[in-house]
C-alpha positions as semicolon CSV with decimal commas, in nm:
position;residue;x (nm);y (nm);z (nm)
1;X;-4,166;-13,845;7,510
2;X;-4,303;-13,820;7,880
3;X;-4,615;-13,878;8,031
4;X;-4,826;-13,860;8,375
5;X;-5,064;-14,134;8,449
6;X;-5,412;-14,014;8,635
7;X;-5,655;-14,211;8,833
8;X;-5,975;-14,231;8,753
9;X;-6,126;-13,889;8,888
10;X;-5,783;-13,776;9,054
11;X;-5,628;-13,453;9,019
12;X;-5,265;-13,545;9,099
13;X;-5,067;-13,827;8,932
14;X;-4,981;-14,191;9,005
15;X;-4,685;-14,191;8,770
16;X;-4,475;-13,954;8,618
17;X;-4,268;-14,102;8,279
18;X;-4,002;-14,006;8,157
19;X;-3,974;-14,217;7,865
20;X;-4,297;-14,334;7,676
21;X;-4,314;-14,547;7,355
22;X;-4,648;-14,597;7,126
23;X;-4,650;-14,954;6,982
24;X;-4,910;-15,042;6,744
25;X;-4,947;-15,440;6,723
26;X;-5,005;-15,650;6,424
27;X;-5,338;-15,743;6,296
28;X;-5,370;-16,025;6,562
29;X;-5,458;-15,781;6,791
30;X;-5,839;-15,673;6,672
31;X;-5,961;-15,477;6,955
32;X;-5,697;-15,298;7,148
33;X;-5,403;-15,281;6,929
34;X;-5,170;-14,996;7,082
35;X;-4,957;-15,016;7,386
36;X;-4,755;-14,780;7,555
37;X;-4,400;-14,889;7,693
38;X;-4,268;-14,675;7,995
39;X;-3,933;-14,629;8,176
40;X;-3,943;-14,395;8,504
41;X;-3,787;-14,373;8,814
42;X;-4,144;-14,223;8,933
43;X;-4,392;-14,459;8,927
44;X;-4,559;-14,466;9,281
45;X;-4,555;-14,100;9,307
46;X;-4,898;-14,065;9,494
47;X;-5,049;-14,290;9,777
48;X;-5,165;-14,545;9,584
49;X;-4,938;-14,825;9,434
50;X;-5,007;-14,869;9,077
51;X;-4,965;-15,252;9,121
52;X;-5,270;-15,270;9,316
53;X;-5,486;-15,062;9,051
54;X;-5,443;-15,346;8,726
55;X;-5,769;-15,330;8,680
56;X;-5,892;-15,006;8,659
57;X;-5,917;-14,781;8,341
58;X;-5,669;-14,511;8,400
59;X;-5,595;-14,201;8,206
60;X;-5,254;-14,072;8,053
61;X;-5,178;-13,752;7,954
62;X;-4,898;-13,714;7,699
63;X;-4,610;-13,453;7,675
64;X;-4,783;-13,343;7,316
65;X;-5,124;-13,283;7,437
66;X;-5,282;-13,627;7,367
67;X;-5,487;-13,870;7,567
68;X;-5,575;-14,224;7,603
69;X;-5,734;-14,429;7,856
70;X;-5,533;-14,744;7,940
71;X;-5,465;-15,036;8,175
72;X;-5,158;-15,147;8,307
73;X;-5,056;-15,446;8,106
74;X;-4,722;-15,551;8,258
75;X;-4,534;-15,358;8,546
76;X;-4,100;-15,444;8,608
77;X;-3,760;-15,337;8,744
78;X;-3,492;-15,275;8,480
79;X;-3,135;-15,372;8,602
80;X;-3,085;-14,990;8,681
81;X;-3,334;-14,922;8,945
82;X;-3,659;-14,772;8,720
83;X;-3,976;-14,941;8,671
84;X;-4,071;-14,997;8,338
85;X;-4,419;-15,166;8,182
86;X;-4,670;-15,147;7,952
87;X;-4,999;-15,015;7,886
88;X;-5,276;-15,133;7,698
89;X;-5,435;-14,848;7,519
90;X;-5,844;-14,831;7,544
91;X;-5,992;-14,669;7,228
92;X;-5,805;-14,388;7,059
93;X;-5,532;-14,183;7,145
94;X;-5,699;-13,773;7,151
């Protein structure tokens, strides 16, 4: 599945995914239990580097029509170029 990750307030993108996975953790993990892995060669795609933004409640947009507000959990390189990460999902998916 893809995805776009928003700034708070913005109207263009900060990332664009192209491959997005919805984890749900165990029962350890009370409060925010869903994460979102990504792989994309498109991660910086505005100004602002995502990096910089860890703390700030963010908004994705999935390919299917659902939304979340998350934080970026962990950000990488793969051996192949793309960044890949995860995102800690804040409340529901919509």
């Amino acid at each position: 599945m893809k995805a776009m990750l928003y700034m708070s307030g913005a109207k263009d993108p900060v990332g664009v995914f192209d491959e997005v996975t919805i984890v749900t953790m165990n029962d350890n993990h009370k409060t925010a239990p869903q994460r979102i892995t990504y792989k994309t060669q498109r991660l910086n795609v505005g100004k602002k580097m995502l990096e910089l933004f860890r703390d700030e409640k963010m908004s994705l947009k999935l390919e299917d029509g659902r939304t979340c507000d998350v934080l970026v959990q962990h950000s990488s390189l793969d051996t192949e170029g793309n960044a890949v990460g995860v995102l800690r999902v804040l409340g529901d998916l919509n």
